[in-house]
Backbone as a ProteinNet text record, in pm:
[ID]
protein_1_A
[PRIMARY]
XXXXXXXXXXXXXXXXXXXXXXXXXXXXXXXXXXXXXXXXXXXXXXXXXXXXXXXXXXXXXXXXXXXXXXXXXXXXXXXXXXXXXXXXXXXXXXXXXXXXXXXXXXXXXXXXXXXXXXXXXXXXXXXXXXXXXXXXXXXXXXXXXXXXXXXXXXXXXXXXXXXXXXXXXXXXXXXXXXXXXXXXXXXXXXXXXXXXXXXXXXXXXXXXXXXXXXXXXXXXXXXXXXXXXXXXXXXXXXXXXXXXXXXXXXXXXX
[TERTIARY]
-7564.4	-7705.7	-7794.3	-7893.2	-8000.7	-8062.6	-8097.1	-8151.6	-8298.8	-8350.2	-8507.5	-8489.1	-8436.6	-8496.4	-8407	-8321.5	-8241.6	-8254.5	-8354.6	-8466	-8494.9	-8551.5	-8647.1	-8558.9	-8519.1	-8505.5	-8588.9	-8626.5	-8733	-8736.5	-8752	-8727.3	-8894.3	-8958.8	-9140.3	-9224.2	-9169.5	-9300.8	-9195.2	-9245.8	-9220.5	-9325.4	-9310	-9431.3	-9384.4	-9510.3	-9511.4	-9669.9	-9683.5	-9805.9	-9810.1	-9955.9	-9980.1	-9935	-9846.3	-9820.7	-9747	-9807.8	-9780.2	-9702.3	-9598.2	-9529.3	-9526.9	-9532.7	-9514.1	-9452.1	-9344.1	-9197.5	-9140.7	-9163.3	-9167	-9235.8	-9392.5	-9511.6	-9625	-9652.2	-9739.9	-9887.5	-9963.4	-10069.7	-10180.5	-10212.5	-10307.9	-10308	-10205.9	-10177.8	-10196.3	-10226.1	-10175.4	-10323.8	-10402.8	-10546.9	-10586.3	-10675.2	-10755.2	-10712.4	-10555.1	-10447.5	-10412.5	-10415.7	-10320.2	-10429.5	-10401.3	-10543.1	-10428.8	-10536	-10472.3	-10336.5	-10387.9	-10252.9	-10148.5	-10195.2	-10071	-10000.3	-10081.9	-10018.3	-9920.9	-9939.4	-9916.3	-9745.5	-9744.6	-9650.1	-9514.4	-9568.8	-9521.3	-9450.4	-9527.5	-9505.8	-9374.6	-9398.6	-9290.7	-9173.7	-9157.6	-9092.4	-9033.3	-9111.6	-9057.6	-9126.7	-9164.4	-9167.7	-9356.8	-9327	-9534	-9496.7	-9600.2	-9569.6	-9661.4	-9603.6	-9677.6	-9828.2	-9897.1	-10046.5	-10024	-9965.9	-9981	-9952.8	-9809.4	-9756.7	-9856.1	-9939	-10033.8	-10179.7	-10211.4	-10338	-10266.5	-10167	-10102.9	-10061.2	-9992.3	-10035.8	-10166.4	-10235.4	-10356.5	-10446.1	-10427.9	-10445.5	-10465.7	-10251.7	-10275	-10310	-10364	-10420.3	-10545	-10595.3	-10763.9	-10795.3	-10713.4	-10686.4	-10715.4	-10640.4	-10597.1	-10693.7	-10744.7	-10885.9	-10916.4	-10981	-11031.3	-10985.4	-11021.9	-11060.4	-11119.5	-11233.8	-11352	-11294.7	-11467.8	-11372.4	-11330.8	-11295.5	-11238.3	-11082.3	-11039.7	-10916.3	-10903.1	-10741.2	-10741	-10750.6	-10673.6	-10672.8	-10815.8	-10894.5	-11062	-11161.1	-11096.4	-11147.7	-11115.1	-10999.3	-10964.9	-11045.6	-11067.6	-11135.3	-11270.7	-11312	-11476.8	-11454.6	-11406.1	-11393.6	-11402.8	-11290.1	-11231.6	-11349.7	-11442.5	-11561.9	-11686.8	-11663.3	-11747.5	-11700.5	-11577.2	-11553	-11574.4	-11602.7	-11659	-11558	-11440.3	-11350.1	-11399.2	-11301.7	-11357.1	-11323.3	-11323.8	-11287.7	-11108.6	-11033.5	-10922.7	-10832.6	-10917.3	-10828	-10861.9	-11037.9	-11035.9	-10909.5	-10903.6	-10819.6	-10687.2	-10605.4	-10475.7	-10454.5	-10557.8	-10554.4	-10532.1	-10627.5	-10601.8	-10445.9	-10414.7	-10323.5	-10181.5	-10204.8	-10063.3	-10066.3	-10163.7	-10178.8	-10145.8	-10062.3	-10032.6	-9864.1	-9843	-9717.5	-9655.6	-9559.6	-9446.6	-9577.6	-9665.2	-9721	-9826.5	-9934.8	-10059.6	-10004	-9954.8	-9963.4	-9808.9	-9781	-9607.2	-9519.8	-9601.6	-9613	-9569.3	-9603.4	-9590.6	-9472	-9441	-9277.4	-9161.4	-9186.3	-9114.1	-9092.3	-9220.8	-9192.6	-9157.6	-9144.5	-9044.3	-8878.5	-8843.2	-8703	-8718.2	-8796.8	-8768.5	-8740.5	-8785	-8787.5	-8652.1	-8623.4	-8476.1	-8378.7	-8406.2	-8285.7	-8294.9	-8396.4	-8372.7	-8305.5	-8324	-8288.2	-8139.2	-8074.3	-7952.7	-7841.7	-7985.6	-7901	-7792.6	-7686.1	-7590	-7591	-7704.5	-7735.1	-7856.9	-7897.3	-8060	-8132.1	-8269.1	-8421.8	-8378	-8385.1	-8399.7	-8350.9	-8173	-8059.2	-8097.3	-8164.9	-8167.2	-8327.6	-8413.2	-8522.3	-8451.2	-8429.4	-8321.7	-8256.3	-8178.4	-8107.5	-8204.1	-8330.9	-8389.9	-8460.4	-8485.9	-8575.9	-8455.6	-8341.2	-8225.6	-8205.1	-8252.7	-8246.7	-8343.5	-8462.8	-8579.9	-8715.5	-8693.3	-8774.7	-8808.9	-8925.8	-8960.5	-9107.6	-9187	-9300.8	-9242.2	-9277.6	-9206.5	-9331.1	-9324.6	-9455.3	-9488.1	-9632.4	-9694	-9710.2	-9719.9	-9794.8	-9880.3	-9968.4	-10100.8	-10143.5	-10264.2	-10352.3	-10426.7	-10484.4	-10520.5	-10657.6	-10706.1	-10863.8	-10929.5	-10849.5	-10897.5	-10763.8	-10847.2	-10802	-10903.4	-10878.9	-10745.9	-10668.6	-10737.9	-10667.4	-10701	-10683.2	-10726.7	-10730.6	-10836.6	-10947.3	-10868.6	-10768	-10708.4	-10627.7	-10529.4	-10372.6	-10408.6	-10484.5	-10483.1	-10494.9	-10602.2	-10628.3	-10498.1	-10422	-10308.8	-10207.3	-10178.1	-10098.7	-10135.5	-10251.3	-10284.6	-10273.9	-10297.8	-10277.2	-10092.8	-10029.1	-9880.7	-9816.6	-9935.3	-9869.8	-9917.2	-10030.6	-10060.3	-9991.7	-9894.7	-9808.9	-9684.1	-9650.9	-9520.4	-9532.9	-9695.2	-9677	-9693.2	-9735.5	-9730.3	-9595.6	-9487.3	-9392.8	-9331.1	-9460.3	-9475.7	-9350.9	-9361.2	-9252.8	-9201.5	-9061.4	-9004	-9057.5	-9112.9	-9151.3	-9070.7	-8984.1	-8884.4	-8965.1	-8940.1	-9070.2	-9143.7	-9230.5	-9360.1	-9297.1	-9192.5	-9153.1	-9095.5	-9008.3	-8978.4	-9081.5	-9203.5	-9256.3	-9366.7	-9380.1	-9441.2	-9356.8	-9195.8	-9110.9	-9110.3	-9133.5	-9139.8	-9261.5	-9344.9	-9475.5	-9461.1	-9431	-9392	-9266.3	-9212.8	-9114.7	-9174.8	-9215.2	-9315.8	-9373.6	-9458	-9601.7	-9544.3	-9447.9	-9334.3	-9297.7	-9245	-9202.4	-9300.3	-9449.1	-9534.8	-9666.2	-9604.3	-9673.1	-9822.8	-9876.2	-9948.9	-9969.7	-10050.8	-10075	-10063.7	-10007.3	-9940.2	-9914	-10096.1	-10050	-10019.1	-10008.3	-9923	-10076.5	-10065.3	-10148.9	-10141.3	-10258.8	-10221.2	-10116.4	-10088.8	-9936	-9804.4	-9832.4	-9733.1	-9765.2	-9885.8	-9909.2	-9876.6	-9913.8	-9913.3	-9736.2	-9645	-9497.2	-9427.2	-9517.4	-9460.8	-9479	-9618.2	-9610.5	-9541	-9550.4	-9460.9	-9284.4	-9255	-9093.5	-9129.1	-9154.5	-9183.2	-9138.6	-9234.9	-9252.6	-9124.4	-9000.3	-8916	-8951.3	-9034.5	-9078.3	-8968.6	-8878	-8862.7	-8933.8	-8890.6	-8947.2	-8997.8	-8931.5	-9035.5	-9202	-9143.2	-9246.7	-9398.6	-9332.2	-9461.8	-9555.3	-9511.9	-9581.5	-9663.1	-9575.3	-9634	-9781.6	-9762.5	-9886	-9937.3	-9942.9	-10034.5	-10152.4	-10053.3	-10130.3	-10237.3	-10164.3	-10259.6	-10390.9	-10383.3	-10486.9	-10527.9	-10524.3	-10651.6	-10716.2	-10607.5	-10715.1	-10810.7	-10852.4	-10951.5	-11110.5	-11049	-11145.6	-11168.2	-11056.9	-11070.8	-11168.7	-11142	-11254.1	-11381	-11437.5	-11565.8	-11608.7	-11505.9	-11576.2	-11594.6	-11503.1	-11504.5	-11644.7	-11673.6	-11779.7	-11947.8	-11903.8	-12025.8	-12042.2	-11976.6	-11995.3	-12011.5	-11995.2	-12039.1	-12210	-12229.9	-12378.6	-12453.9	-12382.5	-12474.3	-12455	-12411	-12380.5	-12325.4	-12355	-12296	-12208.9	-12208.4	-12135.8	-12024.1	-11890.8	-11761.2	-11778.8	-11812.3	-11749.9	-11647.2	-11637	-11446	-11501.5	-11349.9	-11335.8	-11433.4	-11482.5	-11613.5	-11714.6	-11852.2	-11982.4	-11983.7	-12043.8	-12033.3	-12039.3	-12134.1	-12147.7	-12052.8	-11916.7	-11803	-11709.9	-11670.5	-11565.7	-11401.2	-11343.6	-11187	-11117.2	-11025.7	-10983.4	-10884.2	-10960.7	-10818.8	-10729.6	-10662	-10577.1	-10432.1	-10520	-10401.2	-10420
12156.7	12119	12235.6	12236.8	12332.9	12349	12466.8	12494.5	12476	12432.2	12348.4	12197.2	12188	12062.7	11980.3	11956.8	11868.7	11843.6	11939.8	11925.1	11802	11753.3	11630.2	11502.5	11430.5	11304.6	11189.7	11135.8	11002	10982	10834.9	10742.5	10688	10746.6	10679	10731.2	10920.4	10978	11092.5	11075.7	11204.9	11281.9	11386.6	11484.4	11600.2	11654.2	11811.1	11831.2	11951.2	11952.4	11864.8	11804.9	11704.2	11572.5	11563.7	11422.8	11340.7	11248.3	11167.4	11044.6	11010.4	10873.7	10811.4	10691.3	10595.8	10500.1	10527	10427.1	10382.5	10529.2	10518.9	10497.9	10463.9	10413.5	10530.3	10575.5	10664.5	10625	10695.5	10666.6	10618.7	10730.3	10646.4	10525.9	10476	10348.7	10262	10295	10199.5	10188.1	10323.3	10311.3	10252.6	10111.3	10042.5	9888.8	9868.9	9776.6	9741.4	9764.5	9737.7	9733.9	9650.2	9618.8	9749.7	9774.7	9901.9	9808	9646.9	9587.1	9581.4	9564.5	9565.4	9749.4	9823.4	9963.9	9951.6	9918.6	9975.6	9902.3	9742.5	9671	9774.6	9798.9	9896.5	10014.1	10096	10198.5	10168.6	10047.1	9997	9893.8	9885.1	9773.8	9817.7	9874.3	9954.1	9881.8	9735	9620.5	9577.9	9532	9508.7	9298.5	9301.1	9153.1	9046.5	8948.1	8815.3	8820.7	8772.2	8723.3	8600.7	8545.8	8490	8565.1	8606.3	8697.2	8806.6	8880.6	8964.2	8922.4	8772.8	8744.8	8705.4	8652.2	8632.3	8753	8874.5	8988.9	9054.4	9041.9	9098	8984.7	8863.4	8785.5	8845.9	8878.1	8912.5	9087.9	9170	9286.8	9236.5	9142.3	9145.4	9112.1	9008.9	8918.2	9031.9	9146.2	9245	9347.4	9369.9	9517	9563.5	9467.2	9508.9	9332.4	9420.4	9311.1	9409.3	9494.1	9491.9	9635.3	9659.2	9804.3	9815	9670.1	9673.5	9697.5	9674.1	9702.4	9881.4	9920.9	10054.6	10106.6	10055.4	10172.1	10216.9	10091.5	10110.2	10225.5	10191.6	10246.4	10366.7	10410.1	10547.3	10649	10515.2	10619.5	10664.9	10602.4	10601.1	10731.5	10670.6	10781.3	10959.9	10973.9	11121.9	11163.8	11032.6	11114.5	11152.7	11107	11174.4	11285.4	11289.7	11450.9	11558.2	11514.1	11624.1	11634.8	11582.3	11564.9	11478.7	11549.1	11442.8	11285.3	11229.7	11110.5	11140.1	11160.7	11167.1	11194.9	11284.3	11318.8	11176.7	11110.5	10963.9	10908	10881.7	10799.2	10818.7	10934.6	10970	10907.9	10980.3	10897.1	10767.2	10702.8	10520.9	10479.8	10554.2	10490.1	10556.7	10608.9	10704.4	10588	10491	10394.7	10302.4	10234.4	10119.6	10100	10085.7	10121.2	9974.1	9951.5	9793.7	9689.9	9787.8	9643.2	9598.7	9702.7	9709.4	9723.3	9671.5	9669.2	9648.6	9604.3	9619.6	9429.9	9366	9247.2	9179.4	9198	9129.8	9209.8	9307.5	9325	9275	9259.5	9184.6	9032.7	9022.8	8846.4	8816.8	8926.5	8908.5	8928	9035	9035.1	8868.5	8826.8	8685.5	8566	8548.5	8464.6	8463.2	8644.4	8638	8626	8641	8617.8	8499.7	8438.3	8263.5	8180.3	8235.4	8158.5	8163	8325.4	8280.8	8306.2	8225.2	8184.6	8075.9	8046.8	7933.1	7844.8	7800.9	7676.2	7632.6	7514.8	7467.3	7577.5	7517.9	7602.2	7642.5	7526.6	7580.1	7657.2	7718.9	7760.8	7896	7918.2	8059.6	8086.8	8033.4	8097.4	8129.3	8108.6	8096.5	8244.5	8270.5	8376.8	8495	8474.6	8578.9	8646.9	8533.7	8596	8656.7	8615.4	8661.5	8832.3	8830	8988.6	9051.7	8996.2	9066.9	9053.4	8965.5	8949.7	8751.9	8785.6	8611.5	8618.6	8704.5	8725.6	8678.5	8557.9	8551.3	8579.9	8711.1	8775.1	8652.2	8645.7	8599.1	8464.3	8430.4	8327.5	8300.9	8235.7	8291.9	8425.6	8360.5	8499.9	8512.8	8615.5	8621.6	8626.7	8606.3	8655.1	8531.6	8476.6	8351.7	8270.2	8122.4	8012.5	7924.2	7843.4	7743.4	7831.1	7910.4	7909.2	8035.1	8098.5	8220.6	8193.4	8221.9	8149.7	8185.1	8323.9	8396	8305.6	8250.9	8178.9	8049.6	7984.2	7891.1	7893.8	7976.8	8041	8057.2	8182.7	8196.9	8151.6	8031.6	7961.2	7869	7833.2	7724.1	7809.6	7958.8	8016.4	8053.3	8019.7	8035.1	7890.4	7774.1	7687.8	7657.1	7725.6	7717.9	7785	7931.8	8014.8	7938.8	7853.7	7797.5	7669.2	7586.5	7492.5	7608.6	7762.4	7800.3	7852.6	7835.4	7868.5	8029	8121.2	8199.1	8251.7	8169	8128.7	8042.7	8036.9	7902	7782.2	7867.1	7833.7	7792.2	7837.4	7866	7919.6	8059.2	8145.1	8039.1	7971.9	7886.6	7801.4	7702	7605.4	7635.5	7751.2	7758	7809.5	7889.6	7945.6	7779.5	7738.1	7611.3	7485.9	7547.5	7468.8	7560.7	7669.4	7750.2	7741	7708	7712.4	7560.3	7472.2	7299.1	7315.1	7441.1	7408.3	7461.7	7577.4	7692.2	7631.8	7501	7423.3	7340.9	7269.9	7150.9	7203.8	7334	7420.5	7426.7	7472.2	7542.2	7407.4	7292.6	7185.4	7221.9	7287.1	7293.4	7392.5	7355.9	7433.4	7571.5	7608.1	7745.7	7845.8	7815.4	7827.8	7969.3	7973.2	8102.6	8173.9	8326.8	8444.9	8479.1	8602	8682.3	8742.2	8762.6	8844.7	8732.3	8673.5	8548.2	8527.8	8452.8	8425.3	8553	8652.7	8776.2	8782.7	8810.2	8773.9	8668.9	8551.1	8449.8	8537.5	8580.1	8609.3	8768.9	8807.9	8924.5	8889.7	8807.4	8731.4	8666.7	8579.3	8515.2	8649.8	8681.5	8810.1	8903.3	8907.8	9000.1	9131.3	9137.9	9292.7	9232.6	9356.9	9428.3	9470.3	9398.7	9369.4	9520.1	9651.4	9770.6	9744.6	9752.7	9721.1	9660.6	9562.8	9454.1	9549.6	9645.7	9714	9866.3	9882.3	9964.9	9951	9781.8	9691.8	9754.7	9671.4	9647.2	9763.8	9871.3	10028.6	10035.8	10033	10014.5	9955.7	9851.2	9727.1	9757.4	9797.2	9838.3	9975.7	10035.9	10160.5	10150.3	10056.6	9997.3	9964.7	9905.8	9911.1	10000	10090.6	10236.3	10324.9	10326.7	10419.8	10390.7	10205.4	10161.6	10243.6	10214	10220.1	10389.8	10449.8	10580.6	10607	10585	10638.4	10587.9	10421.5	10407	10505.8	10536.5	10596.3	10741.1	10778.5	10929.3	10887.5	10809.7	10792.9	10731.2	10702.6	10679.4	10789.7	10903.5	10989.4	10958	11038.5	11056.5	11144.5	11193.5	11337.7	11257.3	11253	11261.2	11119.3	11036.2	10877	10884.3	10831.1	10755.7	10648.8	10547.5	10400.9	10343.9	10387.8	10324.2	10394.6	10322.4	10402.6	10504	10568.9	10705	10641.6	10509.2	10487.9	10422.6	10398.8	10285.1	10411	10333.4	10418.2	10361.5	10485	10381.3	10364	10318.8	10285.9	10388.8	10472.9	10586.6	10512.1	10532.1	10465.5	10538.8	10676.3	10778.3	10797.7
-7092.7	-7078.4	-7115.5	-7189	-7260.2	-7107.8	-7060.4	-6964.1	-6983.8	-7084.9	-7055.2	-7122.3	-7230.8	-7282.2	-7233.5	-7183.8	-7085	-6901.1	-6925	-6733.6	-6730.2	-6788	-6791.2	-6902.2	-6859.9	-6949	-6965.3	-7114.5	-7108.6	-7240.7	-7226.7	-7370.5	-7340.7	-7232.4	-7245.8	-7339.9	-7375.9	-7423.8	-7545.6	-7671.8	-7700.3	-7782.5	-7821.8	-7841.9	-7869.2	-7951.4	-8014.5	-8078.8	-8111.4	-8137.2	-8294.8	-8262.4	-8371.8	-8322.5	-8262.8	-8235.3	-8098.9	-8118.5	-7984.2	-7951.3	-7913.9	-7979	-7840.7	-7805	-7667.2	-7658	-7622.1	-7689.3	-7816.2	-7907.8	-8056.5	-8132.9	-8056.7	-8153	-8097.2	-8301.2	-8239.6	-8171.9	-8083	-8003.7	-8084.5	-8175.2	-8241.4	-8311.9	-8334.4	-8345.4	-8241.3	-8081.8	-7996.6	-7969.1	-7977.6	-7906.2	-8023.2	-7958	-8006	-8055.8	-8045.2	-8074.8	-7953.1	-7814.7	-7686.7	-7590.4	-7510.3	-7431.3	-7298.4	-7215.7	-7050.3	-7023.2	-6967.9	-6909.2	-7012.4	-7098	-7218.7	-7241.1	-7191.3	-7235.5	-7101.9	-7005.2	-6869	-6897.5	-6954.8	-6977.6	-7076.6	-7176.6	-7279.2	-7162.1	-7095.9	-7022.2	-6938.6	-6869.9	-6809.9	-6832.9	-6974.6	-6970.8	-7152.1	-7211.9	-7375.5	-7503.9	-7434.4	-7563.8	-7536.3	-7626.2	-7547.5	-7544.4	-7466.3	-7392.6	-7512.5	-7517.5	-7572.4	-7514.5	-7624.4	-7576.7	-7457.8	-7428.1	-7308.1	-7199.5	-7210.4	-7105.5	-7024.2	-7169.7	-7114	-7039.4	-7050.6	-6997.6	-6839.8	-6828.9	-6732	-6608.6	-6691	-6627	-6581.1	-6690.9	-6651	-6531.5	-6516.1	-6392.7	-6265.9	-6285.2	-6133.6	-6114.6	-6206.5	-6211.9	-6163.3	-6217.7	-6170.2	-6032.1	-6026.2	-5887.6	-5765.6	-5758.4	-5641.7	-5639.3	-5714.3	-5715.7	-5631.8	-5491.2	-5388.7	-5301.9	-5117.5	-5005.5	-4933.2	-4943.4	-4900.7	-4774.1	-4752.9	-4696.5	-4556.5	-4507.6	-4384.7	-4393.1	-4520.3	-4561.9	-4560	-4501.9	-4444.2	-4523.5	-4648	-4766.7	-4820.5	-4860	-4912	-4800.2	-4633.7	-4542.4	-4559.7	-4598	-4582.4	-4688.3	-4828.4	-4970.3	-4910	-4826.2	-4829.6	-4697.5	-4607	-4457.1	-4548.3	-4642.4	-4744.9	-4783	-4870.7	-4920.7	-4837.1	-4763.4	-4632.4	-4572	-4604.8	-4545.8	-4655.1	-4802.6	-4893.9	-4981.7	-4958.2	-5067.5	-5214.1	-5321.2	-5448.7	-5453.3	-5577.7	-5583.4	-5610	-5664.6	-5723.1	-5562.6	-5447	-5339.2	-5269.4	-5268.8	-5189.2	-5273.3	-5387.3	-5402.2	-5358.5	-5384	-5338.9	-5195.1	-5081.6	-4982.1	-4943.1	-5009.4	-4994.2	-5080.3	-5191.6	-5217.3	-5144	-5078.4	-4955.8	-4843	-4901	-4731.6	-4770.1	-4947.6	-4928.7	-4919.6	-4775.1	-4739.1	-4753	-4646.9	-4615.4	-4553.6	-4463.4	-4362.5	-4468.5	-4532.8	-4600	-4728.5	-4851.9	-4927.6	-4982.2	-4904.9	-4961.9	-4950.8	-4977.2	-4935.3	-5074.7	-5161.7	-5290.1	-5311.1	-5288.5	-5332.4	-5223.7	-5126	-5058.2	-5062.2	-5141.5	-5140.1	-5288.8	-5356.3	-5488.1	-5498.4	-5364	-5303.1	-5252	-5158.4	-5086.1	-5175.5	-5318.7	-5419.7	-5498.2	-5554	-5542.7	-5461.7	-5356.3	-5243.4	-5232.2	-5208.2	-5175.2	-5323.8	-5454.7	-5530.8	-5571.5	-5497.2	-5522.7	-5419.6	-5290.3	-5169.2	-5218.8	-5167.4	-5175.4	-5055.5	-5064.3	-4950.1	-5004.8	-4895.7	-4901.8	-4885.7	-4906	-4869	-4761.8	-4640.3	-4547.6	-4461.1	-4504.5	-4429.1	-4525.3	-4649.4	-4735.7	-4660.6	-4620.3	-4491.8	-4409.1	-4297.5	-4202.3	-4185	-4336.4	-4330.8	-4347.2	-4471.4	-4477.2	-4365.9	-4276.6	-4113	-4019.5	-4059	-3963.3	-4023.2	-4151.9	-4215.6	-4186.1	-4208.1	-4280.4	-4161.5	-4010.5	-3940.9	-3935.9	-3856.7	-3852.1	-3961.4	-4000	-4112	-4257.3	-4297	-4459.6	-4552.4	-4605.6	-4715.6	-4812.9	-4834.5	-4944.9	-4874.5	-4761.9	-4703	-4599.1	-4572.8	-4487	-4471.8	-4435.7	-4404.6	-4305.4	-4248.6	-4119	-4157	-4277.3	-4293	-4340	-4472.9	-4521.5	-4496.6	-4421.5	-4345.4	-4445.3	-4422.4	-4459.4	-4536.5	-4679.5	-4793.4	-4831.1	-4918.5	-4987.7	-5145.7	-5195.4	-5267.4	-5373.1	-5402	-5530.1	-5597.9	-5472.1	-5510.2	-5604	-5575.9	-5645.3	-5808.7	-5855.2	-5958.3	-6006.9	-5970.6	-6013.9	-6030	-5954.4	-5986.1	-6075.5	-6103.7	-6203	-6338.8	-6353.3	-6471.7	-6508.7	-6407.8	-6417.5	-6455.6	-6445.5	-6488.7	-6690.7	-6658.3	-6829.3	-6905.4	-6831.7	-6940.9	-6938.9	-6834.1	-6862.4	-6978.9	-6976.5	-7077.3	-7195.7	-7188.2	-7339.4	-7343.4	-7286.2	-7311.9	-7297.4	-7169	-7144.2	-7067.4	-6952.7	-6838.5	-6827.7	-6736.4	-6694.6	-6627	-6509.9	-6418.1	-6289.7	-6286.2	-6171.5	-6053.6	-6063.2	-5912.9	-5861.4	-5923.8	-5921.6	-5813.9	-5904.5	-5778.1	-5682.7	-5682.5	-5591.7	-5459.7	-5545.3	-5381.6	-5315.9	-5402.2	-5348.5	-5246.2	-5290.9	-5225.5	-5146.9	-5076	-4935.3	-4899.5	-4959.8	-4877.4	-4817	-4879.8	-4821.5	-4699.5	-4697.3	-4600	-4466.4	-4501.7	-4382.7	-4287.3	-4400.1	-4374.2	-4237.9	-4299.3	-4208.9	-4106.2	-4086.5	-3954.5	-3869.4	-3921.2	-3844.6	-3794.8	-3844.4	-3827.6	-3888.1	-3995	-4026	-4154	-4253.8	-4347.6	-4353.9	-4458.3	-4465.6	-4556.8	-4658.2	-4775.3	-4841.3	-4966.4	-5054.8	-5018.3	-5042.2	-5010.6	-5168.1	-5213	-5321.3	-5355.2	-5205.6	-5288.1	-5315.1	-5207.4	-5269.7	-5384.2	-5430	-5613.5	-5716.7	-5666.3	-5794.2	-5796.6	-5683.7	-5641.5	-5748.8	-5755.6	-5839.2	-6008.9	-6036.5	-6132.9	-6234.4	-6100.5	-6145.5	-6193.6	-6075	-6074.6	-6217.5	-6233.7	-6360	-6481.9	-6504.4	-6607.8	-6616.2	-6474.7	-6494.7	-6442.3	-6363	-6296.5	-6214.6	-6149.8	-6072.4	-5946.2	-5813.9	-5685.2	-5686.1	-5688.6	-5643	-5749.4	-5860.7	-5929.1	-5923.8	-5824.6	-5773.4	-5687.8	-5645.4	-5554	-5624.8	-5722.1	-5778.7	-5905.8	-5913.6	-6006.7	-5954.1	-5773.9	-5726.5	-5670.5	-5655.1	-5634.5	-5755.9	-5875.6	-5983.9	-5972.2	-5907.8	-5964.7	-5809.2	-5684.9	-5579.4	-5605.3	-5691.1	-5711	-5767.4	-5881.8	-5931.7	-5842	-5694.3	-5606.1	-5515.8	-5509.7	-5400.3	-5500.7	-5664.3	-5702.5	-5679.8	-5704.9	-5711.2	-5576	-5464.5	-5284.3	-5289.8	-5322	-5294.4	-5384.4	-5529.7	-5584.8	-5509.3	-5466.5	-5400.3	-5258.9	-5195.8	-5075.7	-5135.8	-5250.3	-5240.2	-5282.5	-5391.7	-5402.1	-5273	-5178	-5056	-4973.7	-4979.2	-4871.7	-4733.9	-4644.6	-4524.4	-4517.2	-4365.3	-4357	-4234.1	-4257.9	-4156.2	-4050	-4161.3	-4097.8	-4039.3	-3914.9	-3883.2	-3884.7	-3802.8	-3827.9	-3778.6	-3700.6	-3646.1	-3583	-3614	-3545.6	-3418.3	-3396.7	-3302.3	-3173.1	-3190	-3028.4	-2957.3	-3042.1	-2977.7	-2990.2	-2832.9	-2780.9	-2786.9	-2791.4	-2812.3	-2676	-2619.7	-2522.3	-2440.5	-2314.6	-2257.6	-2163.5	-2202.8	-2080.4	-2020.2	-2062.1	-1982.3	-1812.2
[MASK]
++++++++++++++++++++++++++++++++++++++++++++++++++++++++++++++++++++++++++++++++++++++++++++++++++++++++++++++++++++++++++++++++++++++++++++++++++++++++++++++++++++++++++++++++++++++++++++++++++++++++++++++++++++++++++++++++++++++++++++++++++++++++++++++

């Protein structure tokens, strides 16, 4: 092994002065030819995606941006820039916060889609097993904020059914998470429907991401709204916000 140029291995980037190649294609070729979601696809995957494939990706990129800054991660960008930090450290922050509970949801419910599809039983005995693994919470359904429904999923699934008539997708994921949301529904005697991350889950599965993956979109596509929050809160100032106003107290109970 060359004690430098064998440090580092990668088939993503190569380079020297003068030139720049990104999975064999040089850059200036790509800027101005590849839309961001389509580079990001390239970045991760080597091949650049079909014009359907990519409006379909870029869906569930848009879909996830933000949920407003009661969400911890958005809370945390804005809390940083009040302590005088830049934008690049707000952001680091919020995105160190999208862990398993807050943000780790759409990759779990892309493990749950593969595990259920090549459970060897019914629906309902491959649920069953996954709560006997994984808890009684099955990711990517209901929500605790928007009831009945959450306004995203539908969207997205109606755009997962237009890439499958373009021959985008199968549409496998699709039925199947609709056949868990119909089973959930039946258990819980009441409506139960798919969440964003359930829909973006379907569409990532669809596409061939890779369950970590789903989580790593999705960092992508809230940082989008941790920069907006973090930049609005520096143009509004304030000096050393916490979670809540000065005059509420938290609870001692030592």
């Amino acid at each position: 092994m060359s004690d430098v140029s064998d440090w580092w291995r990668t088939s993503i980037i190569d380079m020297e002065p003068g030139r720049i190649d990104i999975r064999g294609t040089p850059i200036q070729e790509l800027i101005g030819a590849i839309s961001f979601p389509g580079m990001i696809w390239l970045m991760l995957r080597g091949d650049a995606p079909t014009e359907a494939q990519a409006r379909l990706f870029e869906a569930a990129l848009v879909a996830s941006v933000d949920h407003g800054p009661q969400a911890p991660s958005i809370a945390a960008a804005r809390m940083a820039i009040t302590c005088g930090v830049g934008l690049n450290n707000a952001m680091a922050s919020a995105v160190n916060m999208l862990g398993d509970v807050h943000g780790g949801a759409g990759e779990q419910a892309v493990e749950m889609y593969h595990f259920v599809e090549a459970f060897d039983g019914p629906l309902p005995a491959a649920l069953d097993a996954w709560t006997e693994s994984h808890g009684k919470i099955l990711p990517g359904f209901g929500h605790r904020f928007h009831t009945p429904s959450d306004p995203r999923s539908p969207r997205l699934m109606a755009l997962v059914e237009e890439a499958r008539q373009a021959g985008a997708v199968d549409g496998r994921y699709a039925d199947l998470a609709q056949a868990i949301e119909a089973e959930i529904s039946a258990r819980k005697k009441r409506p139960l429907p798919m969440n964003i991350d359930g829909a973006t889950a379907v569409i990532f599965a669809e596409l061939g991401f890779a369950p970590p993956l789903a989580r790593g979109i999705f960092c992508l596509s809230r940082s989008v709204g941790i920069l907006a929050h973090a930049w609005e809160q520096q143009q509004q100032g304030g000096r050393n916000k916490g979670p809540t106003p000065p005059a509420y107290r938290w609870t001692y109970d030592g």
